[in-house]
C-alpha positions as CSV (number, residue, x, y, z in Angstrom):
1,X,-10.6,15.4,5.6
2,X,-11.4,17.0,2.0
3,X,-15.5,18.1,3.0
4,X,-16.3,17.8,-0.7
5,X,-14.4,14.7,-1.9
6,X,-14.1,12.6,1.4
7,X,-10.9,11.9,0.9
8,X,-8.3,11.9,3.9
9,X,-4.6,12.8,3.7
10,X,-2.0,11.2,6.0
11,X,0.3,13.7,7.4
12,X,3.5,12.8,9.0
13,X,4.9,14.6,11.7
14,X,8.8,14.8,12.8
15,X,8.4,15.2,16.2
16,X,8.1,12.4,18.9
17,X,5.0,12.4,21.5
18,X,4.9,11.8,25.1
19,X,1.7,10.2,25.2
20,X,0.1,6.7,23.6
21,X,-3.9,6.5,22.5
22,X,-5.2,3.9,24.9
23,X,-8.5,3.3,22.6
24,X,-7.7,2.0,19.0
25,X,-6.2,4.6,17.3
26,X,-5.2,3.9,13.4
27,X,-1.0,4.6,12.5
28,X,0.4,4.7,9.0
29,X,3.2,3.0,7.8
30,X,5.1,3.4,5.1
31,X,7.3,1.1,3.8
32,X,10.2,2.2,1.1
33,X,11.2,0.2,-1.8
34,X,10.0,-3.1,-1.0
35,X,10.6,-5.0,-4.3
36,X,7.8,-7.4,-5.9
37,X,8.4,-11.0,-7.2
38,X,10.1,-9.7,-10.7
39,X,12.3,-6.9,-8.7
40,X,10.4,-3.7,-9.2
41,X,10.9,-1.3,-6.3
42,X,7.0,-0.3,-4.9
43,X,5.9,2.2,-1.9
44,X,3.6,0.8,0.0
45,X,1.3,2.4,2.6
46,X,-0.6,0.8,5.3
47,X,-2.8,1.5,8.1
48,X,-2.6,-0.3,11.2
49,X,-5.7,-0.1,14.1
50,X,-3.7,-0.6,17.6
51,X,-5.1,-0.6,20.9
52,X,-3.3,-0.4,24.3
53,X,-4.3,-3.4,26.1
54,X,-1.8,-3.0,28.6
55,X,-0.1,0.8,28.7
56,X,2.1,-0.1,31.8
57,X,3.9,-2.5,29.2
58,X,3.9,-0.4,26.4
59,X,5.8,2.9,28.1
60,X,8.0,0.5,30.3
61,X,8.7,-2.2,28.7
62,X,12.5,-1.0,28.2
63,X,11.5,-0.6,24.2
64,X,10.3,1.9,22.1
65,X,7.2,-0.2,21.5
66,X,5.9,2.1,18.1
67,X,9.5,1.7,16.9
68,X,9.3,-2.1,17.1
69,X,6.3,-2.6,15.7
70,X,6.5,-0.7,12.9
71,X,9.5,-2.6,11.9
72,X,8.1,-5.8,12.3
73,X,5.0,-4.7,10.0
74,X,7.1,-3.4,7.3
75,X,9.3,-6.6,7.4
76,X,5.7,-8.5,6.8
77,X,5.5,-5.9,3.9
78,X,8.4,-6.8,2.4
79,X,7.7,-10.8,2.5
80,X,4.2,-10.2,1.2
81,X,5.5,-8.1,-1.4
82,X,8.1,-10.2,-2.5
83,X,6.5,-13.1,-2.8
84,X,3.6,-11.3,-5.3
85,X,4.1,-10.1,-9.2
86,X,3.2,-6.7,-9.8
87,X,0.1,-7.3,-11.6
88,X,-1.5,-8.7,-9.4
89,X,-0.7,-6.3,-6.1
90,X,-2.8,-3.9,-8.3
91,X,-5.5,-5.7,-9.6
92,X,-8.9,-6.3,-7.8
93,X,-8.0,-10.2,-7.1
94,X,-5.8,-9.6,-3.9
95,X,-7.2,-10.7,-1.3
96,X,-6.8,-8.3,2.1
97,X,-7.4,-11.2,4.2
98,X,-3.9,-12.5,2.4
99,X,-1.9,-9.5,3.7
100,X,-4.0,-8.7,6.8
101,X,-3.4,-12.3,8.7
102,X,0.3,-12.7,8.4
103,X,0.5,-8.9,10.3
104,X,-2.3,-9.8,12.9
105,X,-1.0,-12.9,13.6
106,X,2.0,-10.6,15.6
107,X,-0.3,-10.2,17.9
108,X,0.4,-13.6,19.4
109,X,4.0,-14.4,18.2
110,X,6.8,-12.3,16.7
111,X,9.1,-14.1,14.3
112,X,12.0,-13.4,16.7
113,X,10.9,-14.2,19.8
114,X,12.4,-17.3,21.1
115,X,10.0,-17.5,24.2
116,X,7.2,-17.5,21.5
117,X,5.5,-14.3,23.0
118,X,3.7,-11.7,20.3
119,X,3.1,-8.0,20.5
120,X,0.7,-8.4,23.0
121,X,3.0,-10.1,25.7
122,X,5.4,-8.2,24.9
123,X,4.8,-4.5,24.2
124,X,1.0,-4.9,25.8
125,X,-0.2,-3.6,21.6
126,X,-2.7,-5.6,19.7
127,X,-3.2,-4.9,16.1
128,X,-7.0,-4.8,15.4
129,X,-6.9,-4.0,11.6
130,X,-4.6,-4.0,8.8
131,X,-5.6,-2.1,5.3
132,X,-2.9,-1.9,2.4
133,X,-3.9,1.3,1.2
134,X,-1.6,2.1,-1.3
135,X,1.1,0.5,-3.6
136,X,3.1,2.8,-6.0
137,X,6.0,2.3,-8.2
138,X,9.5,3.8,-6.7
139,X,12.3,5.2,-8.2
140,X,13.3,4.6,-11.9
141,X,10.8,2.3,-12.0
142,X,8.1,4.8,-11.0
143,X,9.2,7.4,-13.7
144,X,9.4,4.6,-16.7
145,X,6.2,3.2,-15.9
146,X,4.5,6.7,-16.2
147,X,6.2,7.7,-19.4
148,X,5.1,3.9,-20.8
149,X,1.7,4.9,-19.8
150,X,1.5,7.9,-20.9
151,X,3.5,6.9,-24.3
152,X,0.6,4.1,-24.5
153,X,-2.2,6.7,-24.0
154,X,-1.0,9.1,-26.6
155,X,-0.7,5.6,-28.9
156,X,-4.2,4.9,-28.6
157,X,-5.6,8.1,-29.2
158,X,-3.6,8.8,-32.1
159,X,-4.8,5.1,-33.6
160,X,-8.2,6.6,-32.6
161,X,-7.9,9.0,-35.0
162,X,-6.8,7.7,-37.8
163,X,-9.8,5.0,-37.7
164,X,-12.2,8.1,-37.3
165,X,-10.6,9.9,-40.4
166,X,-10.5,6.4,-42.1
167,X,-14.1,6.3,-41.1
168,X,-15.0,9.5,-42.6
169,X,-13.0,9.5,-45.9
170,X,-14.5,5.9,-46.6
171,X,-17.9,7.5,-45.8
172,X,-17.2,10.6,-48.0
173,X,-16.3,8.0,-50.9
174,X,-19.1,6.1,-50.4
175,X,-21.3,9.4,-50.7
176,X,-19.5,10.2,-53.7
177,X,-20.0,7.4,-55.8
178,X,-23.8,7.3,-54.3
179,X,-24.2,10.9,-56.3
């Protein structure tokens, strides 16, 4: 955590641990080129608060419980994401509750479970909390978009000008012919 600015930075680590939080503990996720209604490729981060409820389950359970949930989450992702323009994945009107329930909702069924039993059951996880925290442009996509913005930003300030020097020669004029 950034002291001065507040700001925290998720760092990823290679290596794999031999040990699981048992209180909530809060996981990134990252989820690669998950394409949006009109096809654009985005990068999506989320954080995901899971606790433990059962850690016998979780470091038995023949499965690599992290693994498996992570996958199911980004799969979420990807339907959320697809099903949503652009726009309006980066505008204010999103509604977290829209992308939170679908991934919380795991909890009590997985999507391909035929005995209907959820991450809980199954893995002894319960997601607590879901936050999208970020959604960026990947790829080609990311690069065009950023040279359209900034080709748009040099537009307007250049049109900025030439209605300030408009605005001062008309002024000049004026002065002129008031003399």
């Amino acid at each position: 955590t950034n002291l001065l600015t507040g700001k925290e930075k998720v760092r990823s680590r290679s290596e794999l641990t031999d040990f699981i939080f048992v209180s909530d503990f809060t996981y990134a996720v990252v989820t690669d080129a998950a394409e949006t209604k009109e096809g654009l490729p985005t990068d999506e981060l989320t954080l995901v608060t899971v606790a433990i409820r059962n850690p016998y389950r979780a470091l038995f359970s023949g499965e690599d419980w992290m693994r498996r949930i992570t996958a199911t989450i980004n799969r979420r992702v990807r339907d959320f994401i697809g099903n949503e323009e652009y726009s309006h994945l980066i505008s204010t009107d999103l509604d977290p509750e829209d992308f939170a329930r679908p991934i919380i909702d795991l909890n009590d069924k997985l999507p391909d479970d035929k005995e209907g039993k959820g991450l809980t059951s199954r893995y002894g996880v319960v997601i607590r909390m879901v936050d999208l925290q970020t959604i960026e442009l990947s790829g080609a996509a990311k690069k065009e978009h950023q040279e359209a913005s900034t080709a748009k930003y040099t537009a307007d300030r250049k049109a900025e000008a030439v209605v300030i020097a408009a605005e001062a020669e008309a002024k000049s004029i004026k002065m002129k012919g008031g003399a």
